[in-house]
C-alpha positions in Angstrom: -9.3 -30.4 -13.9 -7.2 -29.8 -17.0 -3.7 -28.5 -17.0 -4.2 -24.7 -18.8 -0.2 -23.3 -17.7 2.8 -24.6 -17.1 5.7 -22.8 -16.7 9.1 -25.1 -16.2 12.5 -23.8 -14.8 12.3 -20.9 -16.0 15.1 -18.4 -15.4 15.0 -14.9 -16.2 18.2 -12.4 -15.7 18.6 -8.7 -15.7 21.7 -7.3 -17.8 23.3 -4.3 -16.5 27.3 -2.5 -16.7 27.7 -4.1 -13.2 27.1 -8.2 -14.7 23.8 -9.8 -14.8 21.2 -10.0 -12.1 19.0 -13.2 -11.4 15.0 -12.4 -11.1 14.0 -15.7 -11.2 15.5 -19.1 -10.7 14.8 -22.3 -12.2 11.5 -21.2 -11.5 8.2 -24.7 -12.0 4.8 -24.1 -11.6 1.0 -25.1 -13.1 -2.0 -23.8 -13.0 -5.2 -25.7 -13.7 -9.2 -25.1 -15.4 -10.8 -23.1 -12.9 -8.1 -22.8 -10.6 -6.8 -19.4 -8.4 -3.0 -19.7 -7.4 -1.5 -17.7 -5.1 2.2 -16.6 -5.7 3.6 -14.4 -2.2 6.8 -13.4 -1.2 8.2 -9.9 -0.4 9.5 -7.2 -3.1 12.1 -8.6 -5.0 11.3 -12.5 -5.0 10.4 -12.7 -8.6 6.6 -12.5 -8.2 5.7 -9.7 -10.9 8.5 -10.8 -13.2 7.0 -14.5 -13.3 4.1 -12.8 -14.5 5.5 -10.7 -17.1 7.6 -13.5 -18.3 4.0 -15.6 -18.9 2.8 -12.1 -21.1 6.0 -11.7 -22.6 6.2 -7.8 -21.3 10.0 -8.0 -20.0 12.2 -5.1 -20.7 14.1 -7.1 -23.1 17.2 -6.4 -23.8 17.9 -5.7 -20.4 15.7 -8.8 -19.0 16.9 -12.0 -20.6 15.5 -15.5 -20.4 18.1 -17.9 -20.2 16.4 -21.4 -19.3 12.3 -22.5 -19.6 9.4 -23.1 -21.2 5.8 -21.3 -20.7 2.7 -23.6 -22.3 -0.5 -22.4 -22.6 -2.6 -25.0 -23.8 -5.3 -22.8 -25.7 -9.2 -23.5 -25.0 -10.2 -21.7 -28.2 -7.9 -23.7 -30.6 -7.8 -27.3 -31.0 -3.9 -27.0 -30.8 -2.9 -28.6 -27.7 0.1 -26.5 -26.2 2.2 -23.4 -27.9 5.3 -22.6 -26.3 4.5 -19.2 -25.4 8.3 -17.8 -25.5 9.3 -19.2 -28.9 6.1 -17.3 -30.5 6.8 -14.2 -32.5 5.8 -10.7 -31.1 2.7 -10.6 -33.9 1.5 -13.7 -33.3 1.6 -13.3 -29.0 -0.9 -10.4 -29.4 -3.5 -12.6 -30.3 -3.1 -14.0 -26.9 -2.4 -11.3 -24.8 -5.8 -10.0 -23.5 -8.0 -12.0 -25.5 -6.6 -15.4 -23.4 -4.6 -14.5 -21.0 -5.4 -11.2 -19.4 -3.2 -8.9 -16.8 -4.5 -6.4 -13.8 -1.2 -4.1 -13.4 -0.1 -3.4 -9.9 -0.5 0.4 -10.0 -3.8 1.8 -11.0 -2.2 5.3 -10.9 -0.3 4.5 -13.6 -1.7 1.7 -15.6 -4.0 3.8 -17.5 -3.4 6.6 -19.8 -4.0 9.8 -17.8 -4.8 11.5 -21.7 -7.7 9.3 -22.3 -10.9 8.8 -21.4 -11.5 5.8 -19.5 -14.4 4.5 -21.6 -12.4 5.1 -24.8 -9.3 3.2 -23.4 -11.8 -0.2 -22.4 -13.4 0.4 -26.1 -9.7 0.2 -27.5 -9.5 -3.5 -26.2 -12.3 -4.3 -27.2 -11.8 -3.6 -30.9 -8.4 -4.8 -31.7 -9.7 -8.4 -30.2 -13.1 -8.7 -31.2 -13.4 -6.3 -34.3 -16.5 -4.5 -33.8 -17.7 -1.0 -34.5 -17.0 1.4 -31.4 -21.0 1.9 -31.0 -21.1 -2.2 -30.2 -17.9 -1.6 -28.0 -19.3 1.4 -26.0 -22.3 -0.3 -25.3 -20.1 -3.7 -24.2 -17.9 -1.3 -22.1 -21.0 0.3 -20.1 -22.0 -3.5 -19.2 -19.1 -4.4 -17.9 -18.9 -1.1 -15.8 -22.1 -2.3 -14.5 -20.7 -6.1 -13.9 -17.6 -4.6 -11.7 -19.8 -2.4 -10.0 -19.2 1.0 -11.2 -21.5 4.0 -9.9 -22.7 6.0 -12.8 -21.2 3.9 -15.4 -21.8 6.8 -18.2 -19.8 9.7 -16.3 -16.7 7.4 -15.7 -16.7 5.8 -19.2 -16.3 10.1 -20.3 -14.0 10.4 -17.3 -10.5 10.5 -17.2 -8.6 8.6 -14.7 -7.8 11.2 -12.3 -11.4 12.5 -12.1 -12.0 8.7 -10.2 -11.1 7.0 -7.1 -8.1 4.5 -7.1 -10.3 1.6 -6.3 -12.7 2.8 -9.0 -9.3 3.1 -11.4 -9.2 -0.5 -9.9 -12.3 -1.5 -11.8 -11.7 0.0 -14.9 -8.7 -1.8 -15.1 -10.8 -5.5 -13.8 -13.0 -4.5 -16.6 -10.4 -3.9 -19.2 -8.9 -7.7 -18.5 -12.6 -8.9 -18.5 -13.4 -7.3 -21.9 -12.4 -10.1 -24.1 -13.8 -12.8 -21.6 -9.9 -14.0 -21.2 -9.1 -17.9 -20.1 -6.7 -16.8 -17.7 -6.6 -13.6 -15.6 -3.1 -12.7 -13.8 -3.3 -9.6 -11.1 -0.5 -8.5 -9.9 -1.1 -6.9 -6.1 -4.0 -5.5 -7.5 -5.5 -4.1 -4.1 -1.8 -3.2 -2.7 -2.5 0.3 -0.4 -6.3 0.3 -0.9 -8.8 0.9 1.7 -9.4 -2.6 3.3 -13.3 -1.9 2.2 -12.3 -1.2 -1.2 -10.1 -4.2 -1.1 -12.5 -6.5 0.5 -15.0 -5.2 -2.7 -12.5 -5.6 -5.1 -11.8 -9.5 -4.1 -15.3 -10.2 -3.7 -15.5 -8.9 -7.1 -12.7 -11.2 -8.6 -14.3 -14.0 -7.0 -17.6 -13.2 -8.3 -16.3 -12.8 -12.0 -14.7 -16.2 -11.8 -17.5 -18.2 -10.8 -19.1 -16.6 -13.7 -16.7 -16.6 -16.5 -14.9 -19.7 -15.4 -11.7 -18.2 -14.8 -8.4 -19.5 -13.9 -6.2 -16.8 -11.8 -2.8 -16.1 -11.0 -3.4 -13.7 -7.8 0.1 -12.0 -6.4 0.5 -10.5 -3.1 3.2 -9.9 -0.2 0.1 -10.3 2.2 -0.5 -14.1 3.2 -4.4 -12.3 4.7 -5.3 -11.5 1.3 -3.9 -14.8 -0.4 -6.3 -16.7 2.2 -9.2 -14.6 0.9 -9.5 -15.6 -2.9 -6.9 -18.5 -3.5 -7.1 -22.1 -3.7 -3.6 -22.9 -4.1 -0.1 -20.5 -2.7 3.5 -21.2 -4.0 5.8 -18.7 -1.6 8.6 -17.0 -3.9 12.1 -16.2 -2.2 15.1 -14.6 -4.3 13.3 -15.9 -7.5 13.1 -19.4 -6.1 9.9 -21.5 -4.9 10.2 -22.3 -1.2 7.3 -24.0 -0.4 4.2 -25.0 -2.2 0.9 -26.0 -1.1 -2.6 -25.8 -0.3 -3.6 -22.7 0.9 -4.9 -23.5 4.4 -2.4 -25.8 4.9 0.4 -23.0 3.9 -0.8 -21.0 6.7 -1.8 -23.0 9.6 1.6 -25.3 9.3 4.0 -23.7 7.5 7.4 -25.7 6.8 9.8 -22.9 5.3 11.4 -20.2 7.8 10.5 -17.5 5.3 6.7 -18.8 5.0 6.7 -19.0 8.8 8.1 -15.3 9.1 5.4 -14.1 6.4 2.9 -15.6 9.0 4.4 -14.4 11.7 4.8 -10.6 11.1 1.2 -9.3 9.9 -0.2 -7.3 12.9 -3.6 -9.1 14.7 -6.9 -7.4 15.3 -6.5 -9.1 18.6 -3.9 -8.8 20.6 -0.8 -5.9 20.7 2.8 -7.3 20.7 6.1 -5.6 22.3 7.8 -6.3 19.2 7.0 -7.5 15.6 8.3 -10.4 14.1 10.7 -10.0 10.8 11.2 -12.2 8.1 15.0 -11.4 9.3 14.2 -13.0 12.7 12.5 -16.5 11.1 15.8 -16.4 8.3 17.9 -16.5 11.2 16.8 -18.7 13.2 16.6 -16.9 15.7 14.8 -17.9 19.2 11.6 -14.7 18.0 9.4 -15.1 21.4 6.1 -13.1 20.2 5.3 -11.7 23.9 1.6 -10.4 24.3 1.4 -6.5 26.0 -1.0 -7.7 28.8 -4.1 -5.7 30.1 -1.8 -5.0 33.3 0.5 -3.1 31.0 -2.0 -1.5 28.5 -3.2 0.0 31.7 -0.3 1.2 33.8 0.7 3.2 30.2 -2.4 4.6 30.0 -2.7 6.1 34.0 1.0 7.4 33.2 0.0 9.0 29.7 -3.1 10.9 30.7 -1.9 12.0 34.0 -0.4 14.7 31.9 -1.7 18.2 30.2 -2.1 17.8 26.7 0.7 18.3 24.2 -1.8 19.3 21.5 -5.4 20.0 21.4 -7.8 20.1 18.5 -11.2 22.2 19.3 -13.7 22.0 16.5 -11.8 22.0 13.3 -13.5 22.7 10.2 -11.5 22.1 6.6 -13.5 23.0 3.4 -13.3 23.3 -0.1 -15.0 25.1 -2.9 -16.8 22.4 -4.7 -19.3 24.6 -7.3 -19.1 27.8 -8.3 -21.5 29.8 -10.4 -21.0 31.6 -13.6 -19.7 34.7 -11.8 -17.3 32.9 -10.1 -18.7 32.6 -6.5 -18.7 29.7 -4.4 -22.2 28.3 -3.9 -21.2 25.2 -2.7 -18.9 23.5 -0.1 -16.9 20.4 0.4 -16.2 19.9 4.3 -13.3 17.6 4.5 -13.2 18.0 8.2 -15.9 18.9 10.0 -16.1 19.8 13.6 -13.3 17.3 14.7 -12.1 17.5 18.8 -9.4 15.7 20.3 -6.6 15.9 22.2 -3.4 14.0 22.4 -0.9 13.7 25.5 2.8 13.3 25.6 3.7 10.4 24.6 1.1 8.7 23.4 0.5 7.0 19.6 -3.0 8.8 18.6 -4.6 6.5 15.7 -6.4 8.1 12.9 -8.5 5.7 10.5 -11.1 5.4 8.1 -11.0 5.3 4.3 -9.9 7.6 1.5 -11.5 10.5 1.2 -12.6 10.3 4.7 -10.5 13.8 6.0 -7.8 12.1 8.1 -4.6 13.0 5.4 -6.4 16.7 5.7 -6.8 16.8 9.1 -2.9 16.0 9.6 -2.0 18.8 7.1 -3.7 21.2 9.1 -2.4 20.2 11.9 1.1 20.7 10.7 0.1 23.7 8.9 0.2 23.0 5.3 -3.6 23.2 5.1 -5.3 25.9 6.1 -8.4 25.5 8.3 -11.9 27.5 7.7 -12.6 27.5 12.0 -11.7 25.4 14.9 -8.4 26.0 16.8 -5.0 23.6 17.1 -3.2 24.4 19.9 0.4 23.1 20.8 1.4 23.2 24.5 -1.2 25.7 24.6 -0.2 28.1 21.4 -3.1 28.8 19.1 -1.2 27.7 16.0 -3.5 29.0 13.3 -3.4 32.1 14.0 0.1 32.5 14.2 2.2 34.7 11.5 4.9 32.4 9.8 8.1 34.0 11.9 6.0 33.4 15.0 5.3 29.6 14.3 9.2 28.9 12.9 10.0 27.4 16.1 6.7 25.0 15.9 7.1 24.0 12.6 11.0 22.0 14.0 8.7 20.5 16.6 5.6 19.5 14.6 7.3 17.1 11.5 5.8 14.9 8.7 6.7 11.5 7.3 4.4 11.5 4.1 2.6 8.1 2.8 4.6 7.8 -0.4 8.6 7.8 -0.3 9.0 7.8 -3.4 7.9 11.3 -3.8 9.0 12.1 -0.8 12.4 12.5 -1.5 14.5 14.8 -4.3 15.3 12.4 -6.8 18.6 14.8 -7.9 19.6 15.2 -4.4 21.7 12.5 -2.2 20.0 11.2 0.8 22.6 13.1 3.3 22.2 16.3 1.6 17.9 15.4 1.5 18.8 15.2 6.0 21.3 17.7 5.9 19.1 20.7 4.1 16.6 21.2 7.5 19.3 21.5 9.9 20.6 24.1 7.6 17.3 26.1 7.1 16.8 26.2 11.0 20.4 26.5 11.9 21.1 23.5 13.8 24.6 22.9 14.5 27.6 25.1 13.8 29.5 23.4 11.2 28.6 21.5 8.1 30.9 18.6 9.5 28.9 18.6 12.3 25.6 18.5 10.1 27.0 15.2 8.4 27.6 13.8 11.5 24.4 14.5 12.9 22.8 13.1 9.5 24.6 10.1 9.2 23.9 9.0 12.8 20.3 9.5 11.6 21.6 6.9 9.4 22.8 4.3 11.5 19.4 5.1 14.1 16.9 4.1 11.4 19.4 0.5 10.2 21.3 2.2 7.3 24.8 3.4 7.2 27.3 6.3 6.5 28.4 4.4 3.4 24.7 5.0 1.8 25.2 9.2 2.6 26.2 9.8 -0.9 23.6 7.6 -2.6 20.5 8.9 -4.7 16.7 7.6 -3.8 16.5 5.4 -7.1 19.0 3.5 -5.1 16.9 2.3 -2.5 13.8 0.1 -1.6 10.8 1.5 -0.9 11.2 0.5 3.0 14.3 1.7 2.9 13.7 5.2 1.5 10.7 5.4 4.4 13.4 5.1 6.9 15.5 7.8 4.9 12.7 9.8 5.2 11.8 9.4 9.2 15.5 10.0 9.6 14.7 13.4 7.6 11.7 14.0 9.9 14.2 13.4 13.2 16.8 15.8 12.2 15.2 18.7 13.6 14.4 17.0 16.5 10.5 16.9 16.8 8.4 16.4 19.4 5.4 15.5 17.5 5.4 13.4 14.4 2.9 12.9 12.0 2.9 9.6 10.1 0.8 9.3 7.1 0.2 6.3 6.1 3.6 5.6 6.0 3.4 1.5 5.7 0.0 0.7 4.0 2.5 -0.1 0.6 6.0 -1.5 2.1 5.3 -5.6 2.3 4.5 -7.0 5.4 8.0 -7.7 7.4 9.1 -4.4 6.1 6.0 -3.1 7.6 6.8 -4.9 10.7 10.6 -3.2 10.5 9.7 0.4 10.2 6.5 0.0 13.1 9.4 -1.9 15.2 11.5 1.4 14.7 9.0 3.9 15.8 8.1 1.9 18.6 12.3 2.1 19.5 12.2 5.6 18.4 9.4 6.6 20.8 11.2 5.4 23.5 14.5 6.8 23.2 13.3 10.4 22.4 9.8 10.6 23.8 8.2 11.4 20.5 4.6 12.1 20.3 2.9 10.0 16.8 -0.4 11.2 15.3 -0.4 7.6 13.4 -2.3 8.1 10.5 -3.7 4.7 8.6 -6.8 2.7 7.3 -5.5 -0.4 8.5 -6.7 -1.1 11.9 -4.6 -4.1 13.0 -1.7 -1.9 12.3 -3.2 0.6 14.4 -4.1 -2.1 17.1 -0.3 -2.4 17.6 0.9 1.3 17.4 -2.0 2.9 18.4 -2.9 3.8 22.7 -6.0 5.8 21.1 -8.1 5.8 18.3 -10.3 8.3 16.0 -12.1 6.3 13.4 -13.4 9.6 10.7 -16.0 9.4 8.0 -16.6 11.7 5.5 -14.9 14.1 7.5 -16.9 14.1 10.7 -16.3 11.5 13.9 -17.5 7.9 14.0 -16.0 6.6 16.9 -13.0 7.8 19.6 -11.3 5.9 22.0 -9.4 2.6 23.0 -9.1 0.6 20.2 -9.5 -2.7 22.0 -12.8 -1.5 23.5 -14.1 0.1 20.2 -13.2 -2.8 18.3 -14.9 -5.0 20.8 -18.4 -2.9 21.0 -17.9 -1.3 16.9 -21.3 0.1 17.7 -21.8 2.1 14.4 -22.7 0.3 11.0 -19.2 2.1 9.4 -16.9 0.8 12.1 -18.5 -2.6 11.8 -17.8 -2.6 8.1 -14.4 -1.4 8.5 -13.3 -4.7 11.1 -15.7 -7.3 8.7 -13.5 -5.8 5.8 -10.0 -7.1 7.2 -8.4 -10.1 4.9 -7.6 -13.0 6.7 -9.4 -12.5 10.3 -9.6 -16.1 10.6 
């Protein structure tokens, strides 16, 4: 195979008042014709700011490359290599897109929200290739079809937030593809999709480079995804390569502590441990004994759990939305986002709720906590009807009934320090007498979820993403709940993060006998957290019951697609 990238010691630095920052560190690596390389490593390692460097999209001023090369040694011109950081902004635009293409992380926020998603693929289109927009259109509907679009005409005349994420996924996989690039870089392009989505959207990738001969650079934090798509892994750590490798041998005999711990801490479909492993433990060297929860014990929970009345019961809920309306303005046509849904969950116990976007479980958990309101059913807590209650009667519920939302970085007042954010719902119910003892109570929060009284004063922008989750359970615990909802509150942190917060609820349970409604679409994370399971679809029930049993007999086609779609089974 011939050499298409190289990229030699590169080092790239972020300027700042407080001295400069180091992304990436004397940073080697090549990728070949027809090749897909892997980079991994958590947030932070240097992963997406390789990538950027390679397209020349760095902040600059504030990013600064201060070592390296990056040669891309051009199929269309009989040129040999260009030096892709000594080229002039004017002259790198006739490589970006048309040779070397890049899927952005985000499909949120990668395309323009004012613009039609046709229009924005036409755009491309015509600045490399110079044809009239009727020739683009028609290009743009063809490669809908290639990455598998439904309706290909309403989504080209759609704008981005009348789609799915995954199908904002596509558009953006058929963007990259529109001027049949040699090189395609994607950036954790299926980071907190549905793992059937996912599993598409890989299949897809693969698909399109056995077709176009593509070479890939394919980032991820998760070593199960790498294992789906790539041929060769190099495993990033503070901006530095660790370890470099095939990608089978990377992860059945990794070398590095940090590759080992990046093994180590993704949850199995197969077995439940005590604890997690964390990168932290690997980087330590610390004696990390991975100790199975046997049958024995899985049972002796369960007779203790459901020996007990149930702390909450859910009796034929029904959620629905107007979805037509005529020209008089009447509904003649509902959307049931949760349709005739029945469980019940004891103190105590981790209930699982799973299935994929759309499906009603985010819905069903508002409801619950009352910031949905239902069309029928009942909810009731330790035997209170809760719907029907006036909102001075169900005060007292709403300290005992909390939620940790999916996303913290909406979660949290950007204007308002992260004491004050734990603070403020002791002060609406009136917990504690003093305000001194409200900052005490908040920054033992603090020091309960691994942070400290010295971060009290800081603002969110200050923290990770896994950090500013355990800000926001700390918010969650300050009232003192009994019953937690948690909404997919790890499908985006990286994997030993993931591991760290799951660790914490697990200690967190214990020491104050919380109740979880674990919400998630990942079902090896809810093999580990989960004593029960609800698997939804389109808002009615597939399956209920012990996960290891349901995911041993799947019985419907929808849970059997759901376990076949997990990355990295084997």
């Amino acid at each position: 195979m011939s050499r298409l990238l190289e990229i030699n010691n590169l080092t790239v630095d972020f300027l700042s008042a407080g001295g400069a920052t180091r992304a990436v560190d004397n940073l080697s690596l090549y990728l070949d014709q027809g090749e897909t390389l892997g980079i991994v490593g958590e947030s932070g390692s240097g992963k997406s700011v390789t990538a950027l460097s390679i397209m020349q999209l760095l902040p600059f001023p504030a990013a600064k490359i201060e070592t390296g090369d990056i040669w891309y040694h051009s199929q269309r011109e009989d040129k040999g290599g260009v030096n892709l950081l000594t080229r002039p902004e004017n002259d790198l635009r006739r490589y970006r897109g048309a040779d070397i293409a890049m899927i952005f992380q985000e499909p949120m926020t990668s395309l323009n929200p004012v613009f039609r998603c046709g229009h924005q693929v036409t755009e491309a289109i015509q600045l490399h290739q110079k044809v009239s927009f009727d020739v683009a259109r028609d290009m743009t509907l063809q490669l809908f079809e290639r990455v598998n679009l439904p309706d290909p005409l309403r989504i080209f005349n759609a704008y981005p937030h009348q789609i799915s994420g995954g199908q904002k996924q596509r558009v953006m996989i058929a963007m990259a593809m529109s001027c049949r690039p040699a090189i395609l870089i994607a950036d954790e392009p299926t980071t907190a999709l549905d793992v059937t989505v996912q599993k598409a959207i890989l299949d897809l990738m693969r698909d399109l480079k056995e077709e176009s001969a593509l070479s890939m650079i394919f980032i991820s934090h998760d070593l199960g995804v790498i294992s789906e798509i790539c041929d060769r892994v190099i495993v990033m750590l503070q901006g530095k390569v660790v370890e470099e490798g095939p990608v089978k041998d990377i992860l059945k005999k990794p070398k590095h502590p940090y590759t080992r711990g990046l093994v180590a801490c993704r949850p199995s479909i197969s077995h439940k441990l005590h604890r997690m492993a964390t990168v932290a433990d690997f980087l330590d060297e610390k004696a990390f004994e991975a100790k199975i929860v046997t049958a024995q014990e899985t049972a002796g929970r369960e007779e203790v759990l459901y020996a007990q009345s149930p702390l909450l019961q859910v009796k034929d809920l029904t959620v629905r939305y107007p979805s037509r309306k005529n020209w008089a303005g009447q509904v003649t046509e509902w959307l049931h986002a949760v349709k005739d849904v029945s469980f019940d969950v004891f103190p105590g116990e981790t209930f699982g709720l799973a299935g994929e976007s759309g499906c009603g479980k985010t819905t069903l958990g508002r409801t619950i906590a009352r910031l949905t309101e239902a069309y029928s059913g009942e909810v009731l807590y330790k035997g209170a009807e809760l719907q029907k209650m006036g909102d001075a009667d169900f005060r007292p519920y709403r300290r005992e009934i909390q939620v940790v939302f999916q996303d913290p970085y909406s979660s949290l007042n950007p204007r308002m320090a992260i004491g004050d954010a734990i603070v403020e719902p002791m002060q609406v119910h009136q917990l504690y007498n003093t305000a001194q003892a409200r900052k005490e109570k908040a920054i033992a929060l603090l020091e309960t979820v691994g942070l400290s009284s010295e971060h009290f004063q800081r603002y969110p922008h200050e923290f990770s993403g896994g950090q500013r989750q355990r800000i926001c359970i700390a918010r969650a615990l300050a009232l003192e709940p009994k019953f937690l909802i948690c909404d997919e509150i790890v499908s985006a942190l990286d994997v030993s993060i993931q591991a760290t917060v799951l660790n914490l609820l697990k200690d967190l349970q214990e020491e104050y006998g919380l109740t979880y409604l674990f919400i998630s679409h990942d079902l090896s994370v809810i093999k580990q957290m989960c004593d029960r399971l609800l698997i939804m679809n389109r808002g009615e029930i597939e399956a209920i019951g012990y996960p290891e049993e349901i995911f041993r007999n799947p019985g419907r086609e929808y849970v059997r697609r759901l376990l076949e779609a997990l990355p990295g089974k084997d």
